[in-house]
C-alpha positions in Angstrom: -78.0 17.6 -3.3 -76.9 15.2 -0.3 -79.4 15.5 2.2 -77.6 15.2 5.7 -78.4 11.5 6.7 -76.3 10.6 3.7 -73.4 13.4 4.5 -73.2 11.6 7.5 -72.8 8.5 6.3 -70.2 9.6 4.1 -68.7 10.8 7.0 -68.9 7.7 9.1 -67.5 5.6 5.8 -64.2 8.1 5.5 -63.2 7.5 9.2 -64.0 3.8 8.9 -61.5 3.8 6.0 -59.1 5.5 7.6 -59.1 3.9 11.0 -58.7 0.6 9.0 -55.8 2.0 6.9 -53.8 3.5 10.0 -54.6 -0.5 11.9 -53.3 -2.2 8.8 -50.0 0.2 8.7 -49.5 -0.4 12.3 -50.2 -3.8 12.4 -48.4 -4.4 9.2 -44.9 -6.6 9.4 -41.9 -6.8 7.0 -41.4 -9.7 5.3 -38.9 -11.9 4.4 -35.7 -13.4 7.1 -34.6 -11.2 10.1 -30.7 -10.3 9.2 -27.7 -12.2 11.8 -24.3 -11.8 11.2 -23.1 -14.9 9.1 -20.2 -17.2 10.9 -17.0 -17.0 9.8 -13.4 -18.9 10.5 -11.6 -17.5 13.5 -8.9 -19.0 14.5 -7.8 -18.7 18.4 -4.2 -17.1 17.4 -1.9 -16.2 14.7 0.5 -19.4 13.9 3.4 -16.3 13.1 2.3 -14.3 16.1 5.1 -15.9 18.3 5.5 -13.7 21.4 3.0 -11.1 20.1 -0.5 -12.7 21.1 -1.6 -11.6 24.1 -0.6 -7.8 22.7 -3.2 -5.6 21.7 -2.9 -3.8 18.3 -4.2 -0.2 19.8 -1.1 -0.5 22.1 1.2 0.6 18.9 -0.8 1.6 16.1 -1.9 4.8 17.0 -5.7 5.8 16.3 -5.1 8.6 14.3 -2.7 8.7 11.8 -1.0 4.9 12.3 2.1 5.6 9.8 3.1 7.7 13.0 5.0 4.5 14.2 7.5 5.3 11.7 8.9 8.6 12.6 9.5 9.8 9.7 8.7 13.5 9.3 9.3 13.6 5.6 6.5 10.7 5.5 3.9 12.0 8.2 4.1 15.2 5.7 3.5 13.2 2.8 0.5 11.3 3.6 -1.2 14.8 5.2 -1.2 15.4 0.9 -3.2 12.4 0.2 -6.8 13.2 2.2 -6.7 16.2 0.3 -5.5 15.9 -3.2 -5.6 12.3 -4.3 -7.9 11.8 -7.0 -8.3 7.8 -6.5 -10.1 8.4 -2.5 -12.1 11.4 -4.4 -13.6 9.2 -6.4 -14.0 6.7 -3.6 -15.8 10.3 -1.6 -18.1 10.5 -4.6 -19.4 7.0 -4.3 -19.7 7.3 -0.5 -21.9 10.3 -1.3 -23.9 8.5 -3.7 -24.8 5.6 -2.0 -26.0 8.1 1.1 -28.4 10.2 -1.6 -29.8 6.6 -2.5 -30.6 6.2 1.0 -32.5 9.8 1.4 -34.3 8.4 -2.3 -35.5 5.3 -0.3 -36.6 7.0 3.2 -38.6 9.4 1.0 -41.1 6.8 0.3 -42.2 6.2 3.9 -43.9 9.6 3.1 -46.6 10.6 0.8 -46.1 12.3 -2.7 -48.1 15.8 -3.1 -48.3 17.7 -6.4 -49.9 21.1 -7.0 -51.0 22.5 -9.9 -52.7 25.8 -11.7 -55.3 25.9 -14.9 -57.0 28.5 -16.3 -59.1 27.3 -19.1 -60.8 29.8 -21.3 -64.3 27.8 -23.2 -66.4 28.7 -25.9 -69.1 26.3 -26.3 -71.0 25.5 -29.3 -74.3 27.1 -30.0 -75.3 24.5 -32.3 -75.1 21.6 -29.7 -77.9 19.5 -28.5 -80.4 22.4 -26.7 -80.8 19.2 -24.0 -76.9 20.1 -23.4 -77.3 23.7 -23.8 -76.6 26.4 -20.5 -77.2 29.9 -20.6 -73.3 30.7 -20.9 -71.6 29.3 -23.8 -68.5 31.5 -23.2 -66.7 31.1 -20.1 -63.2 30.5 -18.5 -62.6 27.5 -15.6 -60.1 28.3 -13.1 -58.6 25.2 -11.1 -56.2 24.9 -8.4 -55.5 21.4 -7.7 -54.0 19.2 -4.8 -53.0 15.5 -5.5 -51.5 13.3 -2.9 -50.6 9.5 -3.1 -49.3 7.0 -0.3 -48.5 3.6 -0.2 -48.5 2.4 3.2 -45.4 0.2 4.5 -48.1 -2.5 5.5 -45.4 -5.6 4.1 -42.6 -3.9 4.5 -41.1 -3.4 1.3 -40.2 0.2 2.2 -38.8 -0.7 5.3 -36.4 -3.8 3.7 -36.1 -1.0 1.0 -34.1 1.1 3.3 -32.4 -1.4 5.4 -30.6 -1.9 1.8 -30.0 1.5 1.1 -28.6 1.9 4.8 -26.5 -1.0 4.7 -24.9 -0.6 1.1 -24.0 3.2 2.1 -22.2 1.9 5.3 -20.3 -0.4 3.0 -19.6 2.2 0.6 -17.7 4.2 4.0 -16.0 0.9 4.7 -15.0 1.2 0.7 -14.0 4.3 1.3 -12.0 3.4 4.3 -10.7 0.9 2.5 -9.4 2.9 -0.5 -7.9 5.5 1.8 -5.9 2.8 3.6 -4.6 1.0 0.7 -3.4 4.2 -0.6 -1.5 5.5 2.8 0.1 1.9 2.2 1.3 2.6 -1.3 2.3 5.5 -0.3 4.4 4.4 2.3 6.0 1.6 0.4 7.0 3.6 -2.1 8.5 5.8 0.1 10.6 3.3 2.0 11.4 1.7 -1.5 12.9 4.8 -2.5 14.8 5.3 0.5 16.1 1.8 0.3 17.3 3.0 -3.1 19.1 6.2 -1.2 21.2 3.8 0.7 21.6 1.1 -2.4 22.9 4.9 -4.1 25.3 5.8 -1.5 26.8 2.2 -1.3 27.7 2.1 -4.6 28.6 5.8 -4.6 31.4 5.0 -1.7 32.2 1.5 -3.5 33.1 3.7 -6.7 35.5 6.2 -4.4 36.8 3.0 -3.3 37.3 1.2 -6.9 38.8 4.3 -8.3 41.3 4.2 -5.6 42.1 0.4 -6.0 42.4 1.1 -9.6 44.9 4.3 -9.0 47.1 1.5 -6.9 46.9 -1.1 -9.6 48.4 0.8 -12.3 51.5 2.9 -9.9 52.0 -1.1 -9.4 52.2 -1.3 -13.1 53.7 1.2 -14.0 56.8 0.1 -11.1 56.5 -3.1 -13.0 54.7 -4.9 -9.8 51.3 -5.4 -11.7 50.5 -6.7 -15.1 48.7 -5.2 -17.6 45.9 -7.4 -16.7 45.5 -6.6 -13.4 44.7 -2.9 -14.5 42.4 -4.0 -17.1 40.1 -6.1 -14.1 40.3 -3.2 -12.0 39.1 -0.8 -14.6 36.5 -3.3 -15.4 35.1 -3.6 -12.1 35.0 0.0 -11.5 32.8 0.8 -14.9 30.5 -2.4 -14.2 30.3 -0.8 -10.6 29.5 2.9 -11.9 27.0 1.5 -14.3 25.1 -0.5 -11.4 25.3 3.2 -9.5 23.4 5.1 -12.9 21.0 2.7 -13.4 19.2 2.9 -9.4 18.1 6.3 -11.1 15.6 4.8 -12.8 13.3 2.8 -10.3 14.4 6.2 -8.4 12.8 8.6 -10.8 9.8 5.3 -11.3 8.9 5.8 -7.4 9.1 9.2 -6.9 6.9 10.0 -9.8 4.6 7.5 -8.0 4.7 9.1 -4.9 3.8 12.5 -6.9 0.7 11.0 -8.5 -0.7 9.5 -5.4 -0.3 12.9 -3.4 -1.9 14.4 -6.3 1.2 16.4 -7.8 2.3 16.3 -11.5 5.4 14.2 -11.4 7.4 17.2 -12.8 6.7 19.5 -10.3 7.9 16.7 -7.4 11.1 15.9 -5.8 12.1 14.4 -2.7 15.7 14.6 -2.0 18.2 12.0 -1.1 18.0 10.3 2.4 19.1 7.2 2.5 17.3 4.5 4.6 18.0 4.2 8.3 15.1 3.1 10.1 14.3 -0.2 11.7 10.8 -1.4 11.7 8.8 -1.0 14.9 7.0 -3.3 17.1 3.5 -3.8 15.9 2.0 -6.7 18.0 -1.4 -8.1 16.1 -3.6 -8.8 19.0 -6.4 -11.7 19.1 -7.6 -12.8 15.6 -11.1 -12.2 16.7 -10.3 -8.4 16.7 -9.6 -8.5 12.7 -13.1 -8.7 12.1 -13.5 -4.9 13.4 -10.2 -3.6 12.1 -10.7 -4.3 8.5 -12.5 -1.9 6.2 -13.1 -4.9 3.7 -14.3 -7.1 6.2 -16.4 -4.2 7.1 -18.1 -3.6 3.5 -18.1 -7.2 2.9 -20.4 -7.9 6.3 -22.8 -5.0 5.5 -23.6 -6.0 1.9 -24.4 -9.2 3.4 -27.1 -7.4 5.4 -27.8 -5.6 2.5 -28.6 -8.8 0.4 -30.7 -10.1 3.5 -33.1 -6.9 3.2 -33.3 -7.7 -0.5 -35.0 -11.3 -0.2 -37.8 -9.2 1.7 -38.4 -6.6 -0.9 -38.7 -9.4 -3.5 -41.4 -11.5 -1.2 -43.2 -8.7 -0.7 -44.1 -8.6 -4.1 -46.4 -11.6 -3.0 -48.8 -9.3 -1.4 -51.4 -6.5 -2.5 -50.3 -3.1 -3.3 -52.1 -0.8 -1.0 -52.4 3.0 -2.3 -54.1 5.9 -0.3 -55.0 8.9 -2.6 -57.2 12.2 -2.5 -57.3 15.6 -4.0 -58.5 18.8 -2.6 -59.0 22.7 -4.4 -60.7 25.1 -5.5 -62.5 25.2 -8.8 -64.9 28.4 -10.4 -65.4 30.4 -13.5 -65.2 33.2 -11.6 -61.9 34.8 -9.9 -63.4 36.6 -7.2 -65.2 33.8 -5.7 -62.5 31.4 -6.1 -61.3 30.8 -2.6 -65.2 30.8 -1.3 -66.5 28.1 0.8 -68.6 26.7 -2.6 -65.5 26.6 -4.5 -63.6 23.9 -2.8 -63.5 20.0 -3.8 -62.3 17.3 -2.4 -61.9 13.2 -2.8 -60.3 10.4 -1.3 -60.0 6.6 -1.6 -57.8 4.0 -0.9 -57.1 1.1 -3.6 -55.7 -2.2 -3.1 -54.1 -4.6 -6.1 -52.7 -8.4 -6.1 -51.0 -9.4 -9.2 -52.7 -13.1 -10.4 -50.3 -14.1 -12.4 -47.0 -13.5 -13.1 -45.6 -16.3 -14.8 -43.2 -17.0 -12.4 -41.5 -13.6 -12.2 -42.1 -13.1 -8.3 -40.4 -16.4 -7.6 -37.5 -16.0 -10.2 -36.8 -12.8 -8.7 -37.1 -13.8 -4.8 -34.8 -17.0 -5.6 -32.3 -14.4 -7.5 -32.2 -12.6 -4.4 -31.3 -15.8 -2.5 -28.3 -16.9 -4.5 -27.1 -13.2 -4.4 -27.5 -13.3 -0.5 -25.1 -16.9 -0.7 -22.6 -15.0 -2.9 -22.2 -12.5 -0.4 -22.0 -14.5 2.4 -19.5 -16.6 0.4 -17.5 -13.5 -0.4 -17.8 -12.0 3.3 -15.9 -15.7 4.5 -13.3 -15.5 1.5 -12.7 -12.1 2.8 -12.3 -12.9 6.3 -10.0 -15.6 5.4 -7.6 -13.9 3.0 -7.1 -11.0 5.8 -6.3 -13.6 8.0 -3.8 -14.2 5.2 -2.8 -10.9 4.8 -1.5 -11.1 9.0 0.0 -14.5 8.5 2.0 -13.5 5.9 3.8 -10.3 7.1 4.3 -12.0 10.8 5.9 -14.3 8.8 8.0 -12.3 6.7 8.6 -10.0 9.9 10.3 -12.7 11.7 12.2 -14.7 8.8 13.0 -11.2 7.4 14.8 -10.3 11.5 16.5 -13.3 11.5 18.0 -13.0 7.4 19.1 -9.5 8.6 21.5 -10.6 11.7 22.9 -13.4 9.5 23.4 -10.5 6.6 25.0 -8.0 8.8 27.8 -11.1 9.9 28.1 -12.3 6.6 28.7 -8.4 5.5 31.3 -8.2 8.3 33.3 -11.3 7.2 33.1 -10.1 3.7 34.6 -6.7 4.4 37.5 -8.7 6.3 38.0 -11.1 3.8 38.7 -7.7 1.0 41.0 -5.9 3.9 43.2 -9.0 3.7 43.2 -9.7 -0.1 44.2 -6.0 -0.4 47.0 -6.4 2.0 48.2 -9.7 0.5 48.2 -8.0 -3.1 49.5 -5.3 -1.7 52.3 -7.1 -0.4 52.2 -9.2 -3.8 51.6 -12.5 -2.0 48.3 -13.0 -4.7 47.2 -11.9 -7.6 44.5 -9.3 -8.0 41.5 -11.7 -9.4 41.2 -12.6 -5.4 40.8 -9.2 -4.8 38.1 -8.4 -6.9 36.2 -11.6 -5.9 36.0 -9.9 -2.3 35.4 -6.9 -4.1 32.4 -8.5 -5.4 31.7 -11.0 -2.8 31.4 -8.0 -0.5 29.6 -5.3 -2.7 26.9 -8.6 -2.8 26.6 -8.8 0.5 26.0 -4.9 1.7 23.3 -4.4 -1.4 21.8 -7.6 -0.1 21.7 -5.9 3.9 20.5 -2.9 2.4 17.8 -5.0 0.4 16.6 -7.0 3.3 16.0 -3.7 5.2 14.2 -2.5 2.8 11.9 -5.5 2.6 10.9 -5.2 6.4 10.1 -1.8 6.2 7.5 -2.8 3.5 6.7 -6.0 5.4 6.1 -3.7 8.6 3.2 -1.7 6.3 1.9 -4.5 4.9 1.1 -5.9 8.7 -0.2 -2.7 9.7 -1.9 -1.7 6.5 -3.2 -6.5 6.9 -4.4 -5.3 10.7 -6.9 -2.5 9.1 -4.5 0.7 10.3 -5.8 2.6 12.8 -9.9 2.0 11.5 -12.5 0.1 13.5 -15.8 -0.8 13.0 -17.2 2.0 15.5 -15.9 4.1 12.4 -18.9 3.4 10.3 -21.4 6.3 9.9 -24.4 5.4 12.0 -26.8 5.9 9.2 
């Protein structure tokens, strides 16, 4: 029995212990280096930017849907299908939703851990034991009704670093996601203007075979009035069937990109079509703004920055290793042999205590693992830099191609002209039998050359125009990033 000088004293002992535990949580810090942005190369202005830099991107990419610039319904409608059926940015969802239960799984241990329990144990005691041991019941049943709890306080911080990693690699996994979601919209819409570059490449050739058939329809009247030789029907012939195999075999990389388009709306490819429409658009103005705006436009840049952060929390888990483990723990409930009295006042029971461990030695382990987490925060510092730099790439390049692209287009579209003027006349001189019909199908060919190539070069600054907006991050920005 506990007479009531010593309850007390119990009494005074639990508060002291607890007062001391709550001052050494509050008082406790996190260890390990307080996380700043690491510097990367910016440069003051695009070297392609030309007359574009003091143009911000927001004032033509819009914020919602950016492949809006376009205006191309058939398109808008296509990449509506990829938020919801592409399997790729599903699994890309799936991660995103992983990495945010990982951060629930870490905040859950700024919080104590309670378990409950239930026993009923029936006990029949030996009548032979020692009599020093004996009781007057040797037949009864122990019912217990448990309440554990444990805590470990944040005194170093290792919970707190703990979920400053947890936070930062979920935010990276939105940028990833982001990042995945963009990169798709791009495919898709590269495909698409591929395929419609091979619309137009379909109905050149288609028109050049009306045309062939017709020259070769002349050619052989000529022959047969005894005007042509027998050769000039046999180049004609042979220009239109090397002409109308050219035309079949666009249906391939056709049938290759519209299967492609299928798949990344999430469609089997035989239940997909698009129909014919043959490229007409001109890409639009999309001015890049300041460099230093890149660094919150890109997804990648984005995921790369906060896995830096996320390596920076990880150094301070792994040094607080180097300090004791503090643990709080007690256990209250009720405990009698006999049911109806189980709740009652003399039932309860109750404990508490608080424990404290430092690990002696190791063998090195602590320092190996803080020094691992070192070099891992250098690698993603490195990588955060290299990232920054190749989307600075990613710009350069596609201004570039932009501009060299416009200026190969105007010196197409004359040399197309002067080709089509150079096959009038060597129709009209063979016509009028003043040369020989090898110069007309070297205009034939020098100008069929010529339009697939203006037709090609369109099609390459339509892809260059969603490569630069897909390079300037779309229509993301950092502000984008769940606020965790």
């Amino acid at each position: 029995m506990i007479s009531r000088g010593g309850a007390a004293l119990a009494s005074r002992t639990t508060r002291l212990l607890f007062a001391g535990v709550v001052l050494l949580i509050l008082g406790g810090c996190a260890v390990g280096p307080k996380y700043v942005r690491p510097a990367a190369p910016v440069p003051a202005a695009y070297k392609e930017s030309g007359d574009w830099i003091v143009a911000q991107p927001s004032d033509q990419i819009p914020k919602g849907d950016w492949w809006g610039v376009f205006r191309d319904p058939e398109l808008n409608t296509l990449e509506d299908q990829i938020q919801v059926s592409n399997q790729n940015l599903k699994i890309a969802q799936a991660q995103y939703q992983q990495a945010r239960a990982l951060l629930r799984i870490s905040r859950s241990n700024y919080f104590p851990t309670i378990t409950g329990g239930l026993s009923v144990a029936p006990t029949q005691l030996s009548s032979n034991r020692p009599l020093s041991t004996l009781s007057k019941e040797t037949n009864y049943t122990d019912y217990q009704l448990p309440i554990d709890a444990s805590y470990e306080p944040d005194v170093w911080g290792r919970v707190r670093r703990t979920v400053e990693a947890s936070r930062s690699e979920a935010q990276a996994s939105a940028a990833d996601l982001a990042a995945v979601q963009l990169s798709l919209q791009a495919e898709l819409a590269m495909d698409y203007f591929e395929l419609r570059g091979l619309d137009a490449q379909k109905q050149l050739l288609d028109s050049t075979v009306e045309a062939y058939e017709k020259a070769l329809a002349l050619t052989q009247s000529r022959f047969q009035g005894g005007i042509a030789s027998a050769l000039d029907v046999a180049q004609a012939r042979t220009q239109l069937d090397t002409t109308r195999a050219q035309d079949v075999d666009l249906e391939v990389a056709r049938a290759q990109y519209e299967h492609a388009i299928a798949v990344l709306i999430g469609q089997p490819p035989a239940k997909f079509a698009l129909p014919a429409s043959p490229l007409n658009s001109i890409p639009p103005t999309t001015p890049p703004g300041l460099p230093s705006d890149l660094l919150q436009r890109r997804p990648d840049i984005a995921a790369a920055e906060r896995r830096v952060e996320e390596s920076n929390a990880e150094i301070g888990v792994a040094k607080s290793a180097y300090f004791p483990l503090v643990m709080l723990s007690g256990e209250a409930g009720f405990e009698s042999t006999d049911p109806a009295n189980w709740f009652s006042g003399p039932s309860a029971l109750w404990a508490i205590g608080a424990s404290a461990a430092e690990t002696i030695f190791d063998g090195g382990r602590r320092h190996a693992v803080t020094d691992q987490a070192r070099a891992q925060y250098d690698q993603s510092v490195a990588l955060y830099r290299e990232t920054v730099l190749t989307a600075f790439q990613d710009v350069e390049d596609n201004l570039a191609a932009l501009r060299v692209l416009a200026d190969e287009s105007s010196t197409q579209g004359a040399a197309v002209s002067e080709a089509e003027r150079s096959l009038d006349l060597s129709l009209n001189l063979y016509k009028g039998g003043a040369t020989d019909y090898l110069t007309v199908i070297t205009a034939q060919s020098t100008a069929l050359s010529d339009e697939r190539t203006a037709v090609d070069i369109s099609t390459r600054r339509m892809v260059a125009s969603v490569l630069l907006v897909k390079a300037l991050g779309g229509s993301w920005d950092a502000s984008s990033l769940p606020k965790l």
